[in-house]
Steps between C-alpha positions, in 0.01 A plus 500: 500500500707501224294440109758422204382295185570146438674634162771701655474153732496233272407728196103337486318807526290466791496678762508390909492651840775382775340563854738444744322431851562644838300264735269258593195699554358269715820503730503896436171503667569300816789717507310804494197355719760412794668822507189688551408239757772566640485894514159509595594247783767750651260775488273265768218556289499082409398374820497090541308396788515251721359163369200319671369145514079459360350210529174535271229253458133551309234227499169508314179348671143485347382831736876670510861579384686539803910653460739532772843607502698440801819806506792462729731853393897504585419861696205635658239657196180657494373258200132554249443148305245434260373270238417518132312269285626503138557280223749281524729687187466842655808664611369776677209384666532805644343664189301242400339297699115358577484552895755708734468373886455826753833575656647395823717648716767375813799588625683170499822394744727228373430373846136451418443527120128564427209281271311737267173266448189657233165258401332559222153382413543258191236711295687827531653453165433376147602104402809488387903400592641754677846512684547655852776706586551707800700819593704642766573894487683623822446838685837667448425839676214638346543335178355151445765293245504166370646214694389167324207353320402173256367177537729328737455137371049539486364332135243683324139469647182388296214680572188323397 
């Protein structure tokens, strides 16, 4: 950065700042994000797993909600799913959220896949438009970790 005045310039007196740039920060970032990535990924600590099919359905009736979601994983997995009801905004329904199904567990062949199924009485939660989302953590040792979760293609439900 280099400050001079516009009279030795042009001999008007002011005075101005030349900033010379170095790079396009947002270019500097994905540079910088993809180089970590990419360290982190040779240390084997970023792990991608195998991706799975779900088929996912909900349907509201006067007495129930019933949601299924039907899994079919690439290898075998020992698989928890569950459901949240949450408003339809909410990106972590995870946090915020007006019902949480209890959890289910399988382990789950890609020869056989496995249907998660939960019923909930209509009257278990407060009127309103709420989203379902399930989630899929896998057993990884001892350690259960995230494998997948959202709304697979289900619209928002009205409770009355």
């Amino acid at each position: 950065m280099a400050a001079r005045t516009d009279a030795e310039a042009r001999g008007t007196g002011r005075t101005y700042v030349r900033v010379r740039r170095l790079a396009n920060p947002p270019l500097l970032s994905f540079g910088i994000g993809l180089a970590l990535a990419v360290a982190v990924w040779g240390t084997g600590v970023l792990e991608v797993r195998p991706s799975f099919q779900v088929q996912a359905s909900s349907a509201l009736s006067e007495d129930e909600l019933h949601v299924t979601a039907t899994v079919k994983p690439v290898v075998e997995d020992q698989i928890r799913a569950w459901f949240f009801l949450a408003d339809p905004d909410e990106r972590e329904p995870w946090r915020r959220n007006v019902y949480r199904s209890a959890v289910q567990e399988e382990v789950v062949t890609p020869q056989d896949g496995a249907t998660f199924e939960w019923r909930l009485p209509a009257g278990s939660v407060p009127a309103g438009r709420y989203a379902v989302t399930i989630w899929f953590h896998y057993l990884d040792g001892e350690e259960w970790k995230h494998l997948d979760g959202g709304s697979y293609g289900m619209a928002p439900i009205d409770f009355r």
